[in-house]
C-alpha positions as CSV (number, residue, x, y, z in Angstrom):
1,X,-17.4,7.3,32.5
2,X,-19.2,7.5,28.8
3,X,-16.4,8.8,26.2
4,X,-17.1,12.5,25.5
5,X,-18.9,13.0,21.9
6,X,-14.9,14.3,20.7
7,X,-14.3,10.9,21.5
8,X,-15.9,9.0,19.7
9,X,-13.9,7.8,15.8
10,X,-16.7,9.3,13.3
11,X,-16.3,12.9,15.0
12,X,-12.5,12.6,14.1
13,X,-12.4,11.6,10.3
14,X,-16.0,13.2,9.6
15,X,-16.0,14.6,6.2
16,X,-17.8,17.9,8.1
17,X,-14.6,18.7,9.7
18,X,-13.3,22.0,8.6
19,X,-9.8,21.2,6.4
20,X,-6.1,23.1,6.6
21,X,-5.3,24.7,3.9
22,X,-2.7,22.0,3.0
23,X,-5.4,19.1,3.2
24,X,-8.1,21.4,1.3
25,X,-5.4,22.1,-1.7
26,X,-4.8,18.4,-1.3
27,X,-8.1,17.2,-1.8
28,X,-8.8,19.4,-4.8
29,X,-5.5,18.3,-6.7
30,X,-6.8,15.1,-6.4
31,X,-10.2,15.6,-7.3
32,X,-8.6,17.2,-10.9
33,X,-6.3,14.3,-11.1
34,X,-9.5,12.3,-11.0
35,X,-11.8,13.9,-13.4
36,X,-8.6,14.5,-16.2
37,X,-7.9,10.7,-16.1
38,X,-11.2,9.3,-16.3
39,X,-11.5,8.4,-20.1
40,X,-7.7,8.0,-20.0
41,X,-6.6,4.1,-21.0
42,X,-5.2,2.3,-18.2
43,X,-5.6,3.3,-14.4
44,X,-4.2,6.0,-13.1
45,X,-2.9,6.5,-9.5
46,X,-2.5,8.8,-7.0
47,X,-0.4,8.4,-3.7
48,X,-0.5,9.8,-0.2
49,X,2.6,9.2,1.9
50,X,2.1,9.5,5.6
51,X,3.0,8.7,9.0
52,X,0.6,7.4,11.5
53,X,-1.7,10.9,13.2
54,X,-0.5,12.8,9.8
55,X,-4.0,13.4,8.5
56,X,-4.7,11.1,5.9
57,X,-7.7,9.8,6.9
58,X,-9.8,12.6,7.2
59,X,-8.8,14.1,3.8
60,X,-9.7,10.3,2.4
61,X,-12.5,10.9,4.0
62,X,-13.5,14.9,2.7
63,X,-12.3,13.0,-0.8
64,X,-14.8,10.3,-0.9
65,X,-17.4,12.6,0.3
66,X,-16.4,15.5,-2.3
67,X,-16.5,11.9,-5.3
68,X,-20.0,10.6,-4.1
69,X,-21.9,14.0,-3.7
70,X,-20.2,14.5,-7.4
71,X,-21.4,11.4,-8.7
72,X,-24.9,11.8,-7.3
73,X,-25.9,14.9,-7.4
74,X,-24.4,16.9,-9.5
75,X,-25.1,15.8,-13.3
76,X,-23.0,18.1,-15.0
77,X,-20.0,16.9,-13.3
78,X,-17.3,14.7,-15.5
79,X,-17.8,12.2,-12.3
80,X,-22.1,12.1,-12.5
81,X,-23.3,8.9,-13.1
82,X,-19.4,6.9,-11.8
83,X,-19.4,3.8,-9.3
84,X,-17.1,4.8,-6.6
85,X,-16.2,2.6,-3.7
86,X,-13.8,3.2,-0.4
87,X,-11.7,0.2,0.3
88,X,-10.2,-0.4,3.8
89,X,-8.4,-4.0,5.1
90,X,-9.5,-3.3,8.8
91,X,-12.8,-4.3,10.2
92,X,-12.6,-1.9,12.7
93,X,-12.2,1.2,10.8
94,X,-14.5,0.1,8.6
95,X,-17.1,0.3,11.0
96,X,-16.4,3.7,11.3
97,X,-16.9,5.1,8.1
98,X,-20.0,2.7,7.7
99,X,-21.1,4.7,10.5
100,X,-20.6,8.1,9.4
101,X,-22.1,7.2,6.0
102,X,-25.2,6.5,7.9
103,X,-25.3,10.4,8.6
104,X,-24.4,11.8,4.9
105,X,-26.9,11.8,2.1
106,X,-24.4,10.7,-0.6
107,X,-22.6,8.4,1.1
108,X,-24.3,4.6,1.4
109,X,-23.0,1.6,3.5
110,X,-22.5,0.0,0.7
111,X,-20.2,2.4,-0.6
112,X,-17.9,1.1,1.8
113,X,-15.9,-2.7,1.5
114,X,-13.4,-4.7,2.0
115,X,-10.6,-5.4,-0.5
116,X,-11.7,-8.9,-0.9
117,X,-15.1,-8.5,-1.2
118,X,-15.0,-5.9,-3.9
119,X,-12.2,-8.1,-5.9
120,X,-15.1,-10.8,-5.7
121,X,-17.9,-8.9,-6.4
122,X,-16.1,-7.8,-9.6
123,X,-15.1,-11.2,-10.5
124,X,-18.8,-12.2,-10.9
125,X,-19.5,-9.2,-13.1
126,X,-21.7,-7.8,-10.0
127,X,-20.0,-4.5,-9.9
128,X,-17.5,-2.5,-12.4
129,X,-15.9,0.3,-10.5
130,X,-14.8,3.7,-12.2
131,X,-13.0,5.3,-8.5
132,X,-11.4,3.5,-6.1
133,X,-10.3,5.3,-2.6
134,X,-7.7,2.5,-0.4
135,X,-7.2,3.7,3.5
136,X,-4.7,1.9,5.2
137,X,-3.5,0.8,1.6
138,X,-0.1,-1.0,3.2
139,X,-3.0,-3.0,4.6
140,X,-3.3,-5.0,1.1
141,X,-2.6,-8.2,0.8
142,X,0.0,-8.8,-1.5
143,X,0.0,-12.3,-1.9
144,X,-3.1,-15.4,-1.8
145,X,-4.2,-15.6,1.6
146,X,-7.2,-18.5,1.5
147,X,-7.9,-17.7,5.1
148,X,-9.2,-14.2,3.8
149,X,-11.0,-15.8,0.7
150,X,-8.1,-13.9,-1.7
151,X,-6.8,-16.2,-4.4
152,X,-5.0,-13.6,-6.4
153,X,-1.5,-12.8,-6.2
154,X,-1.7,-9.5,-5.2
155,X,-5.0,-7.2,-4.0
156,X,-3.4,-4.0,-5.7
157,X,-2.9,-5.6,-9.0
158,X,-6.3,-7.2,-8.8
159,X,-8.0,-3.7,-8.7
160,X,-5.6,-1.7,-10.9
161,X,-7.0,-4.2,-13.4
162,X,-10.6,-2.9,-12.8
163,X,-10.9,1.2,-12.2
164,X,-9.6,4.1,-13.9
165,X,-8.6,5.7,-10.9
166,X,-7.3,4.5,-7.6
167,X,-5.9,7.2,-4.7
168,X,-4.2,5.4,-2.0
169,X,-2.8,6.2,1.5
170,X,0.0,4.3,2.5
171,X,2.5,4.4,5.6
172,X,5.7,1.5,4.7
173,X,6.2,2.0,8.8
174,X,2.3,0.3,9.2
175,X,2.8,-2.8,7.5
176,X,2.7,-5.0,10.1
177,X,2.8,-9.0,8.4
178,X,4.0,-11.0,6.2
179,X,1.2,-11.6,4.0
180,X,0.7,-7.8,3.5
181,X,4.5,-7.0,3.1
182,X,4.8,-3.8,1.2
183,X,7.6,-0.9,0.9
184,X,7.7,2.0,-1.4
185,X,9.5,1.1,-3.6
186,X,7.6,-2.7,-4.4
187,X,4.5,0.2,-4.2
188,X,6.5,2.4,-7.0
189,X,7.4,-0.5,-9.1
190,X,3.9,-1.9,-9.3
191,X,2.2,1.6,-9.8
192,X,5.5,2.5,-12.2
193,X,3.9,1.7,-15.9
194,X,0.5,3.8,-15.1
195,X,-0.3,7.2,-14.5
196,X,0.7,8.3,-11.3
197,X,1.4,11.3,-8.8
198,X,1.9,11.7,-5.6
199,X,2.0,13.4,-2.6
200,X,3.6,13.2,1.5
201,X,2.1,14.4,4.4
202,X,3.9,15.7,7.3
203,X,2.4,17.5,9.8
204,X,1.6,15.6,13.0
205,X,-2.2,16.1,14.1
206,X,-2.6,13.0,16.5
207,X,0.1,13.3,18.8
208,X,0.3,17.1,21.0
209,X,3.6,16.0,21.5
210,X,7.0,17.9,20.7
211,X,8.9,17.2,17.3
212,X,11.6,15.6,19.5
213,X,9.3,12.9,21.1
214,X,7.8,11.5,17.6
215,X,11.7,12.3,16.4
216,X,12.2,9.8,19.4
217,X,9.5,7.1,18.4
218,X,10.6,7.5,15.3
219,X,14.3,6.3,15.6
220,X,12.9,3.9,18.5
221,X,11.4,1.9,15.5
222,X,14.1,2.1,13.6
223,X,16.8,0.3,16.2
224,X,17.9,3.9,16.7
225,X,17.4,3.9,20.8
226,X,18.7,7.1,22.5
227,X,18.1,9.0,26.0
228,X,14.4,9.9,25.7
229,X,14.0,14.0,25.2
230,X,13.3,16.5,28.2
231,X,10.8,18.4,25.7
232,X,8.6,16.5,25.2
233,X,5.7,18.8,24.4
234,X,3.7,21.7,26.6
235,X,1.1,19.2,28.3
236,X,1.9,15.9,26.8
237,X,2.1,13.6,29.7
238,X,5.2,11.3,29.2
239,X,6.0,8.6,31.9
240,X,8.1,5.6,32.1
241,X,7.3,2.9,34.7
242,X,8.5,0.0,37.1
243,X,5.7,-1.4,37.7
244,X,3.0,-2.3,34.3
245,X,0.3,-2.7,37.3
246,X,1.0,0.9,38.4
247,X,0.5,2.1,34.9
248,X,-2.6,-0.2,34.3
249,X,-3.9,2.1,37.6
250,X,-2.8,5.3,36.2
251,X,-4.3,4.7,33.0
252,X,-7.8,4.1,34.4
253,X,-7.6,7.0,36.6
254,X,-7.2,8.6,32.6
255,X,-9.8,6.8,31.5
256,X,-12.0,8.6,34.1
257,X,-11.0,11.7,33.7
258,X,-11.4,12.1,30.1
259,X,-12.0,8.7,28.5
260,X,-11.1,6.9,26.0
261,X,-7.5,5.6,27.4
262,X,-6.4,2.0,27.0
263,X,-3.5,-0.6,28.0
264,X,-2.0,-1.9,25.0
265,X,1.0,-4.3,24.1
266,X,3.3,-6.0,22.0
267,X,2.9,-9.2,20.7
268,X,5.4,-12.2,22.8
269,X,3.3,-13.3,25.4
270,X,2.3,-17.3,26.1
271,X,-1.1,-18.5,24.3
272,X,-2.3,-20.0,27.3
273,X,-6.2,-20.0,27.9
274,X,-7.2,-19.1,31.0
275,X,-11.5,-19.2,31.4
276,X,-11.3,-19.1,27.6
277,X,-9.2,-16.1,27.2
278,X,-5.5,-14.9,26.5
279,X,-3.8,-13.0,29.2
280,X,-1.0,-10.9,29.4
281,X,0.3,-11.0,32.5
282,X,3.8,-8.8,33.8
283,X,4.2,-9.4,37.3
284,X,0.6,-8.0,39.5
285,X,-0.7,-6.9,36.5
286,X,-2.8,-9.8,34.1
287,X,-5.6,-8.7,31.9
288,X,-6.7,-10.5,28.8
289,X,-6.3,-9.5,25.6
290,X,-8.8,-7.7,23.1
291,X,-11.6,-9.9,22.5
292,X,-12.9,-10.0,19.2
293,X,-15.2,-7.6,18.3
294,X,-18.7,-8.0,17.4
295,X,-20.6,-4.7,17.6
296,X,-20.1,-1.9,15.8
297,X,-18.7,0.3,18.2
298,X,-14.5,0.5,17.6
299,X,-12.6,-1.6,20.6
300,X,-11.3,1.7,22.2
301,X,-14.9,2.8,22.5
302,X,-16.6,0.2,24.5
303,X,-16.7,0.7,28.2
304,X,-15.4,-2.7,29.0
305,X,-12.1,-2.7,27.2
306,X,-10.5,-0.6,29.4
307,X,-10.3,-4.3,31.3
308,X,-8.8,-5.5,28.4
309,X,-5.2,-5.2,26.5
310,X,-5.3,-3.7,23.3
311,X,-3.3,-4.9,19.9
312,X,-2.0,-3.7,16.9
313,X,-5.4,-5.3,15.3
314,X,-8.0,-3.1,17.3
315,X,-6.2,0.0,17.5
316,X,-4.4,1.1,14.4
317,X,-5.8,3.8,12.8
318,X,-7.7,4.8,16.2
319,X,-6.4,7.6,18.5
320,X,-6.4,7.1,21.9
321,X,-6.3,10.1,24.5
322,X,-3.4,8.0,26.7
323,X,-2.0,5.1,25.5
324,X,-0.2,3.1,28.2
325,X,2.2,0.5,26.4
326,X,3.5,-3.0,27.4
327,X,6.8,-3.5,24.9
328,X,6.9,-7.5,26.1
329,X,9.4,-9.9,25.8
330,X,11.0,-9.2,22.0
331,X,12.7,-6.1,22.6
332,X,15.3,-6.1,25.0
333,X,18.7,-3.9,25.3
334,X,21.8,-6.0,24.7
335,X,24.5,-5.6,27.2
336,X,25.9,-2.6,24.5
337,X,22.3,-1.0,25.5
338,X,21.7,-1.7,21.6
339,X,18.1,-2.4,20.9
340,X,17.7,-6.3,20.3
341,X,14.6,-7.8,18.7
342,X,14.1,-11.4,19.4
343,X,12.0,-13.5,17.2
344,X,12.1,-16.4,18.7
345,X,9.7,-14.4,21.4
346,X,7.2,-13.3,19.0
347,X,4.3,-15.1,19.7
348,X,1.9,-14.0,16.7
349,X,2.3,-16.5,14.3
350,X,0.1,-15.1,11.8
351,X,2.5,-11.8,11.2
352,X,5.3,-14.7,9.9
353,X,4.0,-16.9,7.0
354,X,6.0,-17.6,4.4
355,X,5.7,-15.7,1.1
356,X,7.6,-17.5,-2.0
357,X,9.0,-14.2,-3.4
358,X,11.4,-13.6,-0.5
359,X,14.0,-16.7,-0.1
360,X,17.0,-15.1,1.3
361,X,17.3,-16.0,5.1
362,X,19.2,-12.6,5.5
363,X,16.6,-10.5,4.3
364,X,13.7,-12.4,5.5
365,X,15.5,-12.1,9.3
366,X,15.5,-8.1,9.0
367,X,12.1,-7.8,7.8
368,X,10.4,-10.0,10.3
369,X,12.5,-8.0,13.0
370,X,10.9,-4.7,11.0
371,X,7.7,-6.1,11.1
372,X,8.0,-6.1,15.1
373,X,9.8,-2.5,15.3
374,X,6.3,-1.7,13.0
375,X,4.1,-2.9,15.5
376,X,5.9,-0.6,18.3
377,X,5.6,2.6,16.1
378,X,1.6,2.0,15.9
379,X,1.3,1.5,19.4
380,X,3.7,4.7,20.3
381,X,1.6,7.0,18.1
382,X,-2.1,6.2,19.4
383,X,-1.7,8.3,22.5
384,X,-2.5,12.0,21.8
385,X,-2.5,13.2,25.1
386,X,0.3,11.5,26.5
387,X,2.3,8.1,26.5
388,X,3.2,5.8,29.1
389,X,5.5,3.3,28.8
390,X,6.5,0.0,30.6
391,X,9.3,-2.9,29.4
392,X,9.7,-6.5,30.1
393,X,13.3,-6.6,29.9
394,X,15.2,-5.0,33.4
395,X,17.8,-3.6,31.1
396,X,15.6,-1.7,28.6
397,X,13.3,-0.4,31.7
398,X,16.2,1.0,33.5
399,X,17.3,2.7,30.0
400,X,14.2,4.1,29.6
401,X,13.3,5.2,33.3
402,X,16.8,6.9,33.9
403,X,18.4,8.5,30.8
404,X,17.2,11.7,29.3
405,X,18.2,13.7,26.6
């Protein structure tokens, strides 16, 4: 069936949606940080802490709107006349708010970029930016990656060079390779010599799921593993399966009902090219992974991907209405039924590259494994509906399917 219009990404994070009172007050602190440190020397920054479904994307989003109709339209603001621009390191969800600008007369397409292409543009003098508004800020790169046409040594440093004011969303629990490696702390210390507030939200708007299922996820992804919780919310649908295949069935039959449910998995499974494609495969079940995509339509939302298994790269940021979740081959239970992350199983090789400022094997070991643990906690927070969940490993699937809190 077509995805209902509540569906669809733009209806989600459109700056029309009505605000809490916590993410109204939110957006008009930052709008006076803004305007007082405009003719300030030296950037100033503002910082919005959040966990994945917390929010932050539609008070970016109200923000940006709030900055452009400001700069546009009304000429006695302190902000008339400023160059603003909304920077997000994910093609997918930029798509989506290149979309929405299409249907808001102060927004433009243009408005809307790519860290690297804005760092360029400002490099050849094209562009000199007075605002700039980062989604998915853990996104960043933060060191060169030639692949992505960045030459700099870190994409946040590049910028704060450039505006007067940056707000920035950032989740430590998101950052999901190498390349982009942030915490918040390395964020404190860069933002540390400028002018800087900053703010965490809390509330959980994605998930209809109890505090002590996302209390769960939460210490899931944190090598915390305990019997999963009896309350799990008043209409969440929380199941655990044998068989991935019966999931794979049980998830279309969601699809069907309400749309916009998808089969998604870890990383860890063989590059083998089958017809040209990459399939994961876990006993009956064997569908490929997400293709790339070329339209501008987000992955969840076209038709055909519910034939497909979704990643970390085409969903985060996205909700889903059921998420049903392969956790493949590098998380297992050791015979302790401790949760064990094997990298020697983790098949995407872009999430590893080497970075010259970390050299101690130690810590290098327990990030990579974080990395992976990262890469679970999107996946367990798309579904807002209800979750399903199947395992590679015997041991962790029996865990899972038999103990309760």
């Amino acid at each position: 069936m077509r995805n209902q219009p509540t569906n669809a990404a733009t209806a989600k994070i459109s700056p029309d949606l009505p605000l809490t009172p916590e993410q109204g007050q939110l957006v008009q602190q930052i709008l006076t940080f803004t305007t007082s440190h405009l003719n300030t020397a030296g950037p100033a920054v503002f910082t919005i802490y959040g966990d994945a479904g917390t929010g932050k994307s539609v008070v970016l989003s109200h923000l940006f709107n709030r900055l452009q109709v400001a700069a546009r339209a009304q000429t006695t603001s302190p902000l008339a006349g400023t160059k603003n621009y909304f920077l997000v390191n994910h093609p997918e969800i930029l798509k989506v708010y290149r979309e929405i600008a299409g249907n808001h007369p102060h927004l433009l397409k243009k408005d809307f970029q790519r860290p690297t292409s804005l760092i360029n543009q400002i490099a050849k003098g094209q562009v000199q930016p007075d605002v700039l508004v980062i989604d998915e800020a853990h996104l960043l790169l933060s060191q060169a990656d030639h692949y992505n046409n960045f030459y700099g040594n870190n994409q946040l440093s590049s910028l704060l060079a450039t505006a007067k004011v940056i707000i920035v969303v950032f989740d430590e629990t998101q950052v999901l390779r190498m390349k982009s490696f942030w915490t918040e702390q390395r964020l404190a210390q860069l933002v540390a010599p400028f002018p800087h507030a900053t703010y965490r939200l809390t509330h959980q708007f994605r998930m209809q799921a109890s505090d002590d299922l996302v209390h769960w996820i939460n210490d899931f992804t944190h090598r915390r593993i305990r019997p999963l919780p009896t309350n799990v919310g008043t209409g969440y649908d929380l199941r655990v399966f044998d068989d991935a295949e019966q999931m794979r069935q049980a998830v279309v039959q969601r699809n069907n009902e309400v749309g916009l449910s998808r089969i998604v998995a870890t990383s860890g499974y063989p590059s083998t090219l089958d017809g040209g494609k990459h399939y994961v495969t876990e006993g009956k079940f064997s569908l490929p992974w997400d293709q790339y995509n070329y339209t501008s339509t987000p992955w969840a939302e076209l038709p055909q991907t519910i034939n497909e298994v979704g990643s970390i790269y085409t969903c985060q940021g996205f909700d889903l209405n059921y998420v049903g979740i392969i956790l493949g081959p590098p998380v297992s239970l050791d015979t302790d039924d401790r949760l064990q992350i094997n990298l020697d199983r983790y098949t995407d090789v872009e999430a590893f590259k080497k970075r010259d400022d970390l050299t101690d094997p130690t810590e290098i070991t327990q990030i990579k494994q974080q990395l992976i643990l990262n890469s679970i906690n999107v996946l367990m927070k798309r579904g807002v509906k209800g979750l399903y969940l199947y395992a590679h490993d015997s041991r962790l699937r029996h865990y899972l399917h038999t103990s309760t809190a």
